[in-house]
Every structure is written in structure tokens, then in C-alpha cells.
C-alpha positions in Angstrom: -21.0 0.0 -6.8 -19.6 1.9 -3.7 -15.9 0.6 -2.8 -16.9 -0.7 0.4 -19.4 -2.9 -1.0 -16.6 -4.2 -3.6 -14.1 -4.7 -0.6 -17.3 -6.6 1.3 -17.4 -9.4 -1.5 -13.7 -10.3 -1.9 -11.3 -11.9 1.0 -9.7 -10.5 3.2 -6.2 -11.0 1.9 -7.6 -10.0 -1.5 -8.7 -6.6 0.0 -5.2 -6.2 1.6 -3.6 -7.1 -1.6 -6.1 -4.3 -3.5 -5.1 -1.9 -0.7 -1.5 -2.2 -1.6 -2.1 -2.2 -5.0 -4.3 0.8 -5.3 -2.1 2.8 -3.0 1.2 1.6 -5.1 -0.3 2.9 -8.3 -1.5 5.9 -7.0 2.2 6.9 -5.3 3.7 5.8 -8.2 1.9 8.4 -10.5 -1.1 6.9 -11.6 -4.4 9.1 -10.9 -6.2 6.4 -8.3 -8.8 6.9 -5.0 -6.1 5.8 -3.3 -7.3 7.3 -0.3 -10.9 6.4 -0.5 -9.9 2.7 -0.8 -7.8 2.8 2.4 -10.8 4.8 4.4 -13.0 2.0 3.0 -10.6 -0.8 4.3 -9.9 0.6 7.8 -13.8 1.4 8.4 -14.4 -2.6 7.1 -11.5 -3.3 9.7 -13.9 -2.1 12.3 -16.8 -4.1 11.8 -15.3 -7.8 12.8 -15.4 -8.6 9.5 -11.9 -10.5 9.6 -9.6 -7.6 8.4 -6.5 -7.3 10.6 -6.1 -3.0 10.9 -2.5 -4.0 12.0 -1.9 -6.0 8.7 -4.1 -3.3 6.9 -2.1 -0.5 7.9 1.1 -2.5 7.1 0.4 -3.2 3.7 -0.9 0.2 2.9 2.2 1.6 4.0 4.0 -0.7 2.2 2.0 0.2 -0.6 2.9 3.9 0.0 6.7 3.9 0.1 7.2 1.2 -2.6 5.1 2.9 -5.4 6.5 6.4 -4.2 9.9 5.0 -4.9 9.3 3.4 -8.2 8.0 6.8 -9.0 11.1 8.7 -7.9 12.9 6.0 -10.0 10.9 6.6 -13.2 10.8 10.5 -12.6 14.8 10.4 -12.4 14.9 8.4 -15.9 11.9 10.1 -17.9 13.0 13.9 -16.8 10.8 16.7 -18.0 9.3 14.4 -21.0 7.8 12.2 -18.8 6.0 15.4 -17.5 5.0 16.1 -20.8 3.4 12.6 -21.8 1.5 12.6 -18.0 0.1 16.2 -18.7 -1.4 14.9 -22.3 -2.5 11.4 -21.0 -4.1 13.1 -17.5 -4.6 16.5 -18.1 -7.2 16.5 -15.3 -4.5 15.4 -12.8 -1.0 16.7 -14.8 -2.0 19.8 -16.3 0.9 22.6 -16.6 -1.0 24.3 -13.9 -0.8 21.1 -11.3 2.9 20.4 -12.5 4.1 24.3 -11.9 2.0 24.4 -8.2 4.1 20.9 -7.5 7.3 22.4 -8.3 7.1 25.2 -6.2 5.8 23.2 -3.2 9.2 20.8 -3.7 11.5 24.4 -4.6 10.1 25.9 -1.3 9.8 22.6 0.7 11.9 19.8 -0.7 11.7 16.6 1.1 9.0 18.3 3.4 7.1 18.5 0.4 7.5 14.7 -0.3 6.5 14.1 3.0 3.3 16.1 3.8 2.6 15.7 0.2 1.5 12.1 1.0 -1.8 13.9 3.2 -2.6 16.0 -0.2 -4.5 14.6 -2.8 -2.8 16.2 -5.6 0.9 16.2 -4.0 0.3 12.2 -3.2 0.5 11.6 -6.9 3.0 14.2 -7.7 5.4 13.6 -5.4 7.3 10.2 -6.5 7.9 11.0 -10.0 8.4 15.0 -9.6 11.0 14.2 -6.7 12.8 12.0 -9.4 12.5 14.8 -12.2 13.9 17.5 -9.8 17.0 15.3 -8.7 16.4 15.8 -5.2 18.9 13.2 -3.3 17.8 9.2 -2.9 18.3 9.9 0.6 16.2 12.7 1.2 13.5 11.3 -0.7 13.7 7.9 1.3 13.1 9.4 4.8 10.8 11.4 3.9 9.2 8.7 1.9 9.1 6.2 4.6 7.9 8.3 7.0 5.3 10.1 5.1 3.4 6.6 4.3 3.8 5.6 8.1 2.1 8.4 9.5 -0.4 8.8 6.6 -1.2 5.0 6.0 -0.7 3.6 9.9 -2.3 7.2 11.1 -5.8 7.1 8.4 -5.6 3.4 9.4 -6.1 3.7 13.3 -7.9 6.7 12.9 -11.1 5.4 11.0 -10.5 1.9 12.6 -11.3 3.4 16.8 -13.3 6.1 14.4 -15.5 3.0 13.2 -15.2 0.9 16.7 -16.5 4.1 19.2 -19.5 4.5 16.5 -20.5 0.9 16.6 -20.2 1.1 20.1 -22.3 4.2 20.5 -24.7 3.2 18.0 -25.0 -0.1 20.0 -25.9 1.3 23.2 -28.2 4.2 21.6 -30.0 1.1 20.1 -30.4 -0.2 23.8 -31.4 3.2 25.2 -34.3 3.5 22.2 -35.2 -0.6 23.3 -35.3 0.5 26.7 -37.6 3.4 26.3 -39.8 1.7 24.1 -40.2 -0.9 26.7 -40.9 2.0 29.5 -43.2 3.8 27.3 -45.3 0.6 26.1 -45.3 0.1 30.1 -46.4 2.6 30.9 -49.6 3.2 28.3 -50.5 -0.4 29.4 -50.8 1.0 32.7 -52.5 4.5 32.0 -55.2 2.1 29.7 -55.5 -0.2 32.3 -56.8 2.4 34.6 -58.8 3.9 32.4 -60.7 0.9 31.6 -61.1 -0.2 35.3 -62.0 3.4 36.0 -64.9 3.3 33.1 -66.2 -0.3 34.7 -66.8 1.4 37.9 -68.4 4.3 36.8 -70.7 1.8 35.2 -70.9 -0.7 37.8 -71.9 2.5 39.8 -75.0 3.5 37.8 -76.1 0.0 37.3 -76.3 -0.2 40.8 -78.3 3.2 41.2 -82.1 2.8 42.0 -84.4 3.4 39.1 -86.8 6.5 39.9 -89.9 5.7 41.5 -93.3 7.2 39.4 -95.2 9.6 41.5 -98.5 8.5 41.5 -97.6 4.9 42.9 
């Protein structure tokens, strides 16, 4: 089932709840369609189907920030064996190869890398508990924490949300043009086989009316 369709058939405080949740996991460390689930959301938001985009937005940066941090905070305890036990539980997502490309985005980048790491799917997961393995300072990490999940959360939020509205909008009116035009074209066809016809009944009204031939010899 597509996430969309599961978000259609729970409330709409459940799906801001799952938003959260999703997202939380995901920042915290946990290989999750974070992303996907928001997009999902925001696009639902759209569609009057009772989902605040303002309350939506909230909560997924909520989500963000606090499951970024309790990442940083596990990171910071579990050090370089934490690492480990993620790369053999997820080696998809924390192979030696995804762990070494983090750390040199974070060595280059630092808390830039914790905060444009929130738009990249592999960095989004990375950066909470790599932030805390690394020792970079609380501080850092916060701002750049905080305003990472703003701009990506509230940002993807409004983005698909006017994204969804000018479609629906646009698809609205193309559905009037089509109605329109189908009116006009029915019209007119009426009109072309109207003439038609009343040009065929004088053409036989005509030679009805013609005098029949006269024989010779009378």
C-alpha cells in the first residue's frame, strides 16, 4: 500500500503523530522514508482533507530536531562501537563506505554538515549520532540542528502544500476548459447536422415537386 493511501485511512492527529514519529526515528539513526512520509502528508494537506500544513510542518520539525538530538546524545555515549553495531545491523545504510563519506562531510563542514545534512538522504540519518561520535560542541550541533529541521521540515511542508493547491487549482479549471469545449463542440455538430438534414429535405422536397416527364406520343 502506497503511504498516502495509509495516511488517507487514519486521523488527522494520528497522521501528525506518524509524521513526528517517522521523522524522529529517522534523525535519530534509524533507516526510515522519512522524507517520503512528510511529502505524503503535506500533499494530503492540500487536498481539504482536514490536515493543518501549519500543525504539519510543526510537528515534523519537531520531529526533526528532537530525534536529531537524541541521536547526538546516543552518538556521544556509544562512540565508534555504536558505528560498528549500525554498520552490521544496516549495512545498506551504515556501511564503512557511508560512515567514512559522513565523516569527511562533518571534518570539512562541521555544523554545516549537520545542517544541510538534513536535505540529504544519507546525511539525514547520519548526522545525529555521527555529530555525537565526533564530539562536535552541544551548541553547534543545536543551531544547526534547529535550523536545519525548520527550513527542511517547514520549507518541504509549504512547498508541496501551494505545490498541491496551484495543481488542484489548475487541474480544476483545465477540467472546466475540457467541459466547456465539449459543450461548444457538441454545439456545434448539432448545428452542422441540423443543416445537413434540412438541406437533404429540400433537396427532396425539390424533386418531389418536379413535373414527371410527359411520353411523346401523348
Amino acid at each position: 500500500m502506497h503511504v498516502q493511501e495509509w495516511l488517507d485511512t487514519v486521523p488527522a492527529a494520528a497522521v501528525y503523530a506518524v509524521v513526528a514519529l517517522v521523522i524522529g526515528l529517522e534523525s535519530l539513526g534509524i533507516p526510515l522514508p522519512g522524507e517520503i512520509v512528510l511529502v505524503s502528508a503535506a500533499l494530503m494537506s492540500s487536498q481539504h482533507t482536514g490536515i493543518d500544513p501549519v500543525v504539519l510542518g510543526a510537528c515534523a520539525t519537531a520531529g526533526a530536531v528532537i530525534g536529531d538530538s537524541i541521536g547526538y546524545a546516543i552518538g556521544r555515549k556509544g562512540g565508534r562501537p555504536l558505528l560498528a553495531w549500525l554498520g552490521r545491523k544496516f549495512p545498506r545504510h551504515f556501511g564503512e563506505g557511508h560512515v567514512a563519506t559522513a565523516e569527511r562531510s562533518f571534518e570539512k563542514w562541521g555544523m554545516w554538515a549537520v545542517f544541510f545534512g538534513r536535505f540529504i538522504a544519507l546525511l539525514r540519518i547520519f548526522a545525529g549520532p555521527l555529530a555525537g561520535v565526533l564530539h562536535m560542541p552541544y551548541w553547534k550541533f543545536l543551531i544547526a540542528n534547529v535550523l536545519g529541521g525548520i527550513c527542511w521540515a517547514g520549507g518541504t511542508t509549504a512547498v508541496i502544500y501551494y505545490v498541491g493547491v496551484v495543481a488542484e487549482d489548475w487541474l480544476k479549471r483545465f477540467s472546466y476548459v475540457g467541459l466547456a469545449a465539449a459543450v461548444l463542440i457538441g454545439l456545434a455538430s448539432m448545428l452542422v447536422i441540423k443543416r445537413r438534414a434540412k438541406k437533404a429535405q429540400a433537396q427532396a422536397q425539390a424533386q418531389a415537386q418536379e413535373p414527371e416527364p410527359v411520353p411523346a406520343g401523348d
